[in-house]
C-alpha positions in Angstrom: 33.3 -22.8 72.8 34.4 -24.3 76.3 37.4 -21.9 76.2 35.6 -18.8 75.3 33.2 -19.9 78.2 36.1 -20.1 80.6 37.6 -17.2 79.4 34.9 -14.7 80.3 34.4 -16.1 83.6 38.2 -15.6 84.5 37.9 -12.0 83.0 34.4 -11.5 84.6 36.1 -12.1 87.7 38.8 -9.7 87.4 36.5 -7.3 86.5 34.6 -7.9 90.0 37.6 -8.3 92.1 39.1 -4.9 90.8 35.4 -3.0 91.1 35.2 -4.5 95.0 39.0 -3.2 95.6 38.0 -0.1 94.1 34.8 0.2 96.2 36.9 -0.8 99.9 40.0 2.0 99.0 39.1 5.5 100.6 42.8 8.0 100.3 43.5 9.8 103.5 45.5 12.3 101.5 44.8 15.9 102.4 45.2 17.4 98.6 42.8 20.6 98.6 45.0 22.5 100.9 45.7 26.3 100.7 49.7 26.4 100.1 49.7 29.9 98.7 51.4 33.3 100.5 48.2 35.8 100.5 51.0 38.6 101.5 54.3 39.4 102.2 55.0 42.7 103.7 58.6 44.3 105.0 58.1 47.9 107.1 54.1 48.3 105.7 55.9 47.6 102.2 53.7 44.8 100.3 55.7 42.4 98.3 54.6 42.1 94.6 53.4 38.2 94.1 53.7 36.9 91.0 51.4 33.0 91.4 52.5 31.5 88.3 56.2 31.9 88.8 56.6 31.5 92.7 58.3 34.8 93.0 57.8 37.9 95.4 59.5 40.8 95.2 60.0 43.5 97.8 61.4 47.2 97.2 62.9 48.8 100.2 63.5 52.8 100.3 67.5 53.0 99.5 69.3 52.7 103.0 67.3 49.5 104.1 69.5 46.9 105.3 68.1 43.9 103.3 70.6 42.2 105.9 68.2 42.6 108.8 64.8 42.5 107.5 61.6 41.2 109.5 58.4 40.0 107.5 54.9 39.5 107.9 53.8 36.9 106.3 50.0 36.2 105.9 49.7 32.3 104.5 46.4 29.8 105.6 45.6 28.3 108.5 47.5 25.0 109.2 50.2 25.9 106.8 53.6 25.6 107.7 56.6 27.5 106.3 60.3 26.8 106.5 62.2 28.6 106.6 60.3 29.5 110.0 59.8 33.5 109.6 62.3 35.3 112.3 63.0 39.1 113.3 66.8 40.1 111.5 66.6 37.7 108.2 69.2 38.0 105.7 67.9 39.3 102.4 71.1 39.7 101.4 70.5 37.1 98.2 67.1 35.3 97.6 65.4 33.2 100.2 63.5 30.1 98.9 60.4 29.1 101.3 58.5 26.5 101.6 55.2 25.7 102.2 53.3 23.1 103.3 49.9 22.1 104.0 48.1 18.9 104.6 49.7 16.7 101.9 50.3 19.7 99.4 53.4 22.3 98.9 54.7 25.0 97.1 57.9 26.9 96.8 58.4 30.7 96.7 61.7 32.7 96.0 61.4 36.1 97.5 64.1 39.0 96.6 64.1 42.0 99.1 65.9 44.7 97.5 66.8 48.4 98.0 65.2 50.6 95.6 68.0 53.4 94.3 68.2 55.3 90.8 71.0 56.4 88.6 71.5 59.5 86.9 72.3 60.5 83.7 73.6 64.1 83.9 73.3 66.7 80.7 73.2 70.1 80.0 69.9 69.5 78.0 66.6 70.0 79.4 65.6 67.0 78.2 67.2 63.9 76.9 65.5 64.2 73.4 67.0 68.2 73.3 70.8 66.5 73.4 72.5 67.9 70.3 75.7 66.0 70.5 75.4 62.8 68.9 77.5 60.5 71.3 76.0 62.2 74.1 72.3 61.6 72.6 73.2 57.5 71.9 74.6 57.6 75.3 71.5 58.6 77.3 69.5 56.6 74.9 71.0 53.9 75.5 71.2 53.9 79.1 67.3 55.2 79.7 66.4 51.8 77.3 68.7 49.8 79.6 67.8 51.2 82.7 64.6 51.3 84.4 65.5 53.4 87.8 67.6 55.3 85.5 66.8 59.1 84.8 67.8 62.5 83.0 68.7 64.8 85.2 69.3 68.5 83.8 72.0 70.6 85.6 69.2 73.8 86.1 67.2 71.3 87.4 70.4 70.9 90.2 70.6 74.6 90.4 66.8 74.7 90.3 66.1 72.4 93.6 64.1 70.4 91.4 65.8 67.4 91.3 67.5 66.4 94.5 70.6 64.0 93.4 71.2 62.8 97.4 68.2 60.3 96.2 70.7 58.8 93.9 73.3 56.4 94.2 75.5 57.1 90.8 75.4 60.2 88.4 77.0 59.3 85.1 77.9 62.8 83.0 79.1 61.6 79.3 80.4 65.2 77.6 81.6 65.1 74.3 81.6 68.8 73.0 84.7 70.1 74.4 87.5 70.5 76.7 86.1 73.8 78.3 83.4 72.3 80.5 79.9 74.2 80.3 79.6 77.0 82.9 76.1 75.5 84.2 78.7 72.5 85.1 80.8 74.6 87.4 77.7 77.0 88.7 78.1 77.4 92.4 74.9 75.6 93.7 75.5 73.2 91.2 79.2 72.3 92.1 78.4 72.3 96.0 75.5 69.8 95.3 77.5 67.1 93.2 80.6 67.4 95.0 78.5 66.7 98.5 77.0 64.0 96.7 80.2 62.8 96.3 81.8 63.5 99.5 78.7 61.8 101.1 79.7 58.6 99.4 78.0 58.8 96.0 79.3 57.8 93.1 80.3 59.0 89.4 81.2 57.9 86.5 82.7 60.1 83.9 83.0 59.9 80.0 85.4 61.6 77.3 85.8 65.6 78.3 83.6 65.2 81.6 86.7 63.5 82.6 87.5 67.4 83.4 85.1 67.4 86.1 88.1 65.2 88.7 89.7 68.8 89.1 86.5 70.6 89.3 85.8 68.3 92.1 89.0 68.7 94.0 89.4 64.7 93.7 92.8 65.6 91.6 94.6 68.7 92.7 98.0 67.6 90.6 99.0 69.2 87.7 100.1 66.7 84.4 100.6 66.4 80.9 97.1 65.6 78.9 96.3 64.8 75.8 93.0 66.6 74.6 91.1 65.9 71.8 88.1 67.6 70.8 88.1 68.3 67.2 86.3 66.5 64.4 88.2 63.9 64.2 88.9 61.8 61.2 88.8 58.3 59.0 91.3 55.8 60.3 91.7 52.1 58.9 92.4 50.6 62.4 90.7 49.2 65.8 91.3 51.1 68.5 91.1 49.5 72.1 91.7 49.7 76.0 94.9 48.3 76.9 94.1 46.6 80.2 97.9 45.4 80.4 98.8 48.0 82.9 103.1 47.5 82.9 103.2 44.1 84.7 99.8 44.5 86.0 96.8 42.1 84.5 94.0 44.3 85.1 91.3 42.4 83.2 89.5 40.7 86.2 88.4 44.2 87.5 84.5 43.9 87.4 84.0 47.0 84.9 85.5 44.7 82.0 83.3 41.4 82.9 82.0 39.7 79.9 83.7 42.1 77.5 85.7 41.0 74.1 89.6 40.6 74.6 92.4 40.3 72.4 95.3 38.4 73.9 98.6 38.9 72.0 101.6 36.5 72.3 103.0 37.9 74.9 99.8 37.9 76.8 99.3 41.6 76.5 95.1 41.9 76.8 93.0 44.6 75.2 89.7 45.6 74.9 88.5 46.3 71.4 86.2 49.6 70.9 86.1 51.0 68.0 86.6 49.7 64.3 87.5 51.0 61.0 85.8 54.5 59.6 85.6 57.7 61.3 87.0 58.1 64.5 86.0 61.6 66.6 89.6 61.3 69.1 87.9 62.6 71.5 90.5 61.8 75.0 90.9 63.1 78.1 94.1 61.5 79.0 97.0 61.8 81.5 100.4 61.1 80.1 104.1 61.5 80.7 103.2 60.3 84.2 106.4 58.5 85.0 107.8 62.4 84.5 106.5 63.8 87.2 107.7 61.6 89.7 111.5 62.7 89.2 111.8 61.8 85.6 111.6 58.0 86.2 111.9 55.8 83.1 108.5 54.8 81.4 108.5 51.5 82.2 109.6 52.1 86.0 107.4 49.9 88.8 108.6 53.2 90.6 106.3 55.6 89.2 102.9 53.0 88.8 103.4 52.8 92.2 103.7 56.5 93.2 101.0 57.5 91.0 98.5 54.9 92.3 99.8 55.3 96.3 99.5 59.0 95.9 96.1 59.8 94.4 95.0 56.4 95.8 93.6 54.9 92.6 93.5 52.1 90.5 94.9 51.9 86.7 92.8 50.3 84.4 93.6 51.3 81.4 95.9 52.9 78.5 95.3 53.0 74.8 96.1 49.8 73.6 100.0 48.6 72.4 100.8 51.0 75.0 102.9 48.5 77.3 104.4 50.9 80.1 103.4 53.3 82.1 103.4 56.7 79.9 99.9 57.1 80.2 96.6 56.2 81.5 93.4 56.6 80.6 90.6 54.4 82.6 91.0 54.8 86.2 89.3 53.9 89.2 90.0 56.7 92.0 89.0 54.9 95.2 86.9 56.5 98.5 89.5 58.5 100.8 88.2 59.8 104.3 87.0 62.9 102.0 85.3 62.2 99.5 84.1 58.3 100.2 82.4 57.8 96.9 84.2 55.9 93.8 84.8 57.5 90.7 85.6 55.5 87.3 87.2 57.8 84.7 86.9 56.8 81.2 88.8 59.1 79.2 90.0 56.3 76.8 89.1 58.8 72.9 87.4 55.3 71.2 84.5 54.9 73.7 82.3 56.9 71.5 78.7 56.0 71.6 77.9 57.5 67.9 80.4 56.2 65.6 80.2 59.1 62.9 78.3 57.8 59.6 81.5 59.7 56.9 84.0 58.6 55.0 85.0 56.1 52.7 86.4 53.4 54.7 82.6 53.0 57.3 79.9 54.8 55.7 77.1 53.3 57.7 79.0 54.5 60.7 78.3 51.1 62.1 80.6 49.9 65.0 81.6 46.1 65.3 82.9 46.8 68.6 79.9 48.9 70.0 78.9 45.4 72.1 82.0 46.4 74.0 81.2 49.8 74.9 77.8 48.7 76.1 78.8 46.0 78.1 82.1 48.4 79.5 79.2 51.0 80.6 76.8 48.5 82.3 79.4 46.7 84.1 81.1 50.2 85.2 77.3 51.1 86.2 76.6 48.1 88.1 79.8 48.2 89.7 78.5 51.8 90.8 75.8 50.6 92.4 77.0 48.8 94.9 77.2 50.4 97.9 80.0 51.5 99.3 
């Protein structure tokens, strides 16, 4: 009983010790401060605020240099923000801020970016009036994937309706034949695509589009091709990219980032792109190239150089096993002081974007390797859109 006693008055005690501590402590923390960013505004452009994930985001007209930008920033009184809000920031990548107020912070990441679109060009009115199969996948694809990507109709060039010096690529995938459609080559039509890309716009063109290089004047030179624009037929094997340009490793060039490569023994790379089943061989190609400069031997350094030097472009690709330099069939043609866009050609016959449901050997028409041709698009896309 004597302990119990004692017991309760030691615990009695603590009990009154901790209630008169509790009772003498008053915190001098300042913890109901405002630490949010009411607005963020670039050039009268408001900045879209998302609270929950500490972002902003700010879309500039194409032509803004993010480089040099100058906020407003609205925050609550007291607040203080680092970094300290300047004239000329570098938006050039994400800024993180900080803010803080009293004995509270908060974080924001704000992105300031250029808004620009990319066109898809067709001779369609519409994407969902494309007839051609790989043609129809192809803009399908790219209007799911892209969300300042549109359809632009070649009468609505001719038209005035759509006016392409807002965009920064045009991407024309033609797969019905080598004889390019007359609305193509249509006088107001030609002038407007070909200032586009004089101006510094850029293109990307698929299977027989590839046609449009000479339309354009970017190729003036005569060679060899090999055309292919029938029905095509079933073949057991994969067909890839070759991206073993002679001695030249062209696999770290940004269009084939992220994409499926076979390596060989020998170290010869290639990109996959189409399985087994029913193949359309649909290439726009330039072979024999050594040929031309003086009957040079296939495998001559001579004549990869003189073909790149003279139309000042990159190789980057052949069909795959090919190991020399017979024939090419992705390029990059670079800017020159006339027409100071980039162009990538991709006249390789397996990029197809539809592989045909026939045949025996891949009736569902399924592709194993259509991962490749998505990613080979995006990245040649992206790559697009960087300004020059």
């Amino acid at each position: 009983m004597k302990n119990f006693i004692k017991y309760t008055f030691i615990l009695t005690l603590i009990i009154a010790l901790f209630h008169s501590c509790e009772d003498k402590y008053t915190s001098t923390l300042e913890l109901n401060k405002d630490v949010t960013i009411a607005e963020f505004t670039v050039n009268g452009v408001k900045g879209v605020i998302n609270e929950k994930n500490k972002t902003i985001v700010v879309t500039m007209p194409d032509g803004t240099d993010v480089s040099k930008i100058s906020p407003i920033v609205k925050i609550a009184e007291g607040a203080v923000i680092t970094p300290s809000i300047t004239s000329n920031m570098n938006f050039s990548e994400p800024i993180e801020f900080t803010l803080v107020n009293g004995d509270v912070f908060s974080k924001y990441t704000v992105n300031v970016s250029e808004e620009f679109f990319i066109g898809f060009l067709g001779t369609a009115a519409n994407a969902s009036s494309i007839v051609d199969d790989d043609e129809k996948a192809a803009a399908a694809w790219f209007l799911q994937n892209y969300s300042n990507g549109k359809y632009i109709g070649f009468d609505d060039i001719k038209s005035g309706k759509v006016d392409i010096s807002k965009f920064r690529v045009l991407w024309w995938y033609y797969d019905s034949g080598r004889n390019l459609p007359e609305i193509a080559k249509d006088a107001t039509v030609l002038n407007a695509i070909t200032n586009f890309y004089k101006s510094g716009g850029n293109l990307l063109l698929n299977s027989h589009a590839c046609a449009y290089l000479w339309t354009l004047g970017r190729m003036t030179d005569t060679y060899e091709m090999v055309i292919g624009d029938g029905d095509g037929g079933e073949n057991p094997d994969t067909w890839g990219i070759g991206v073993t340009i002679g001695a030249h490793d062209m696999s770290s060039h940004p269009i084939y980032k992220g994409v499926t490569l076979n390596l060989e023994g020998d170290g010869y790379k290639s990109v996959p792109v189409i399985g087994s089943g029913w193949k359309e061989d649909h290439n726009y190609v330039i072979v024999s190239i050594p040929a031309k400069f003086g009957g040079l031997p296939n495998n001559d350094e001579a004549a990869y150089s003189a073909f790149t030097t003279k139309h000042n472009v990159k190789w980057l690709g052949v069909w795959a096993g090919i190991r020399d330099y017979w024939m090419g069939g992705v390029f990059e043609f670079s800017p020159t002081t006339v027409y100071k866009g980039k162009l990538l050609y991709l006249g390789i016959g397996g990029i197809e974007f539809s592989q045909n449901a026939k045949g025996e050997r891949n009736p569902s028409g399924a592709n194993a390797y259509q991962s490749n041709i998505n990613m080979l698009t995006k990245n040649s896309l992206d790559y697009l859109s960087i300004k020059n």
